[in-house]
C-alpha positions as CSV (number, residue, x, y, z in Angstrom):
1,X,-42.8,-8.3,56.6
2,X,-43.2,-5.4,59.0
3,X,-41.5,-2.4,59.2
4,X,-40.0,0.2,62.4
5,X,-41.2,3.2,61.7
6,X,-39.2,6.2,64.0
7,X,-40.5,8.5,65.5
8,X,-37.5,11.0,66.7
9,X,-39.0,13.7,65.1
10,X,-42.5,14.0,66.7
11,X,-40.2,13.7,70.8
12,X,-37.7,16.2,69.3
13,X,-40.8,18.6,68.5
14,X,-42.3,17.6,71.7
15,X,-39.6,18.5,73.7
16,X,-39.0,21.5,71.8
17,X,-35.3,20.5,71.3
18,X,-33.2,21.0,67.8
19,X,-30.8,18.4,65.8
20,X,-28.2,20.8,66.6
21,X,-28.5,20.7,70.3
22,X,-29.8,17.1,70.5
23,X,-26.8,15.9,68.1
24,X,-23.8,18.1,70.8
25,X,-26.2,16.6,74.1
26,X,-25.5,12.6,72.7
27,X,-22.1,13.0,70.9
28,X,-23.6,11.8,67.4
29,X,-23.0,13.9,64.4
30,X,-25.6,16.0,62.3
31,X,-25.5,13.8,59.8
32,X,-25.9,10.0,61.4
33,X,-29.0,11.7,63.1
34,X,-30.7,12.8,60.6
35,X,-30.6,9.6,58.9
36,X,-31.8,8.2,62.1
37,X,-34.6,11.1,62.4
38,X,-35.4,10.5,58.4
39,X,-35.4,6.5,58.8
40,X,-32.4,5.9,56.6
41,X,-30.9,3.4,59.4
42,X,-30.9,0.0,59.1
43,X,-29.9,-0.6,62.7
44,X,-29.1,1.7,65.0
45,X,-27.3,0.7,68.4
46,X,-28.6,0.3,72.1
47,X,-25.8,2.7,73.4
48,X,-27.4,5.6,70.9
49,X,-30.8,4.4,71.9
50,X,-29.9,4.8,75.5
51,X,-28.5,7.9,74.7
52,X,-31.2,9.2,73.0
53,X,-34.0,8.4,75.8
54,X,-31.6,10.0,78.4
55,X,-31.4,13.3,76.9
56,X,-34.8,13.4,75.5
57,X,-36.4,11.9,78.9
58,X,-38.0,9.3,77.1
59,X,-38.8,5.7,76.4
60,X,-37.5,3.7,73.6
61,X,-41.3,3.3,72.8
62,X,-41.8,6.3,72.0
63,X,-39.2,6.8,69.9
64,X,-39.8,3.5,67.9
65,X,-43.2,2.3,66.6
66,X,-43.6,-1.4,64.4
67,X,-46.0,-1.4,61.6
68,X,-47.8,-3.8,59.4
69,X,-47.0,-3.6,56.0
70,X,-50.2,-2.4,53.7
71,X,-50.8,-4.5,50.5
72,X,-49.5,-2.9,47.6
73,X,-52.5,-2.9,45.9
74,X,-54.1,-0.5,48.7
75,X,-51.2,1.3,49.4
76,X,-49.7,2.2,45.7
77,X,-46.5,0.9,46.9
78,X,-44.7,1.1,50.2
79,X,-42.9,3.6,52.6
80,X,-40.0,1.0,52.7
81,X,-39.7,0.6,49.0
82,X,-39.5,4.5,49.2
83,X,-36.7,4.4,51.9
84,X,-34.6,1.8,50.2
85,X,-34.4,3.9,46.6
86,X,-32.9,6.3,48.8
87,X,-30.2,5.1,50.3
C-alpha cells in the first residue's frame, strides 16, 4: 500500500514563514501542526487544508505528495513503520 508523504515543511521554508506565525495565521495550535509538519496525522481535515493553502498561497499539491512503498528488502524497512512506532 502507498503512503502521503507531507510536504509542509519544504512551503513553510519556501515561504520563509515560522510554525509560530503559520500556527496564529490558521488558528491551529503549535502542537497539531507539528504533527502535521512531522507526518504524525492520520487524517487531517479539508477546512485545515484549505486553511493552510490560503495562508501559505499554495496548492494542496504541493503540500501533499503520494508514494509507492519500497520493498522491504531494498529499503531496510519503511518510513511508515517508522511513523507508526511513534505515535
Amino acid at each position: 500500500m502507498g503512503r502521503i508523504i507531507v510536504r509542509l515543511d519544504r512551503v513553510m521554508a519556501d515561504r520563509k514563514i515560522g510554525l509560530n506565525e503559520l500556527s496564529e495565521k490558521i488558528g491551529i495550535s503549535n502542537v497539531n501542526l507539528s504533527k502535521l509538519k512531522n507526518g504524525r496525522v492520520s487524517a487531517v481535515r479539508f477546512s485545515t487544508l484549505v486553511s493552510i493553502c490560503e495562508a501559505l498561497d499554495c496548492q494542496p499539491g504541493e503540500l501533499l505528495e503520494y508514494a509507492e512503498d519500497e520493498e522491504p528488502s531494498e529499503a531496510g524497512g519503511s518510513e511508515e513503520s517508522d511513523l507508526a512506532s511513534k505515535e
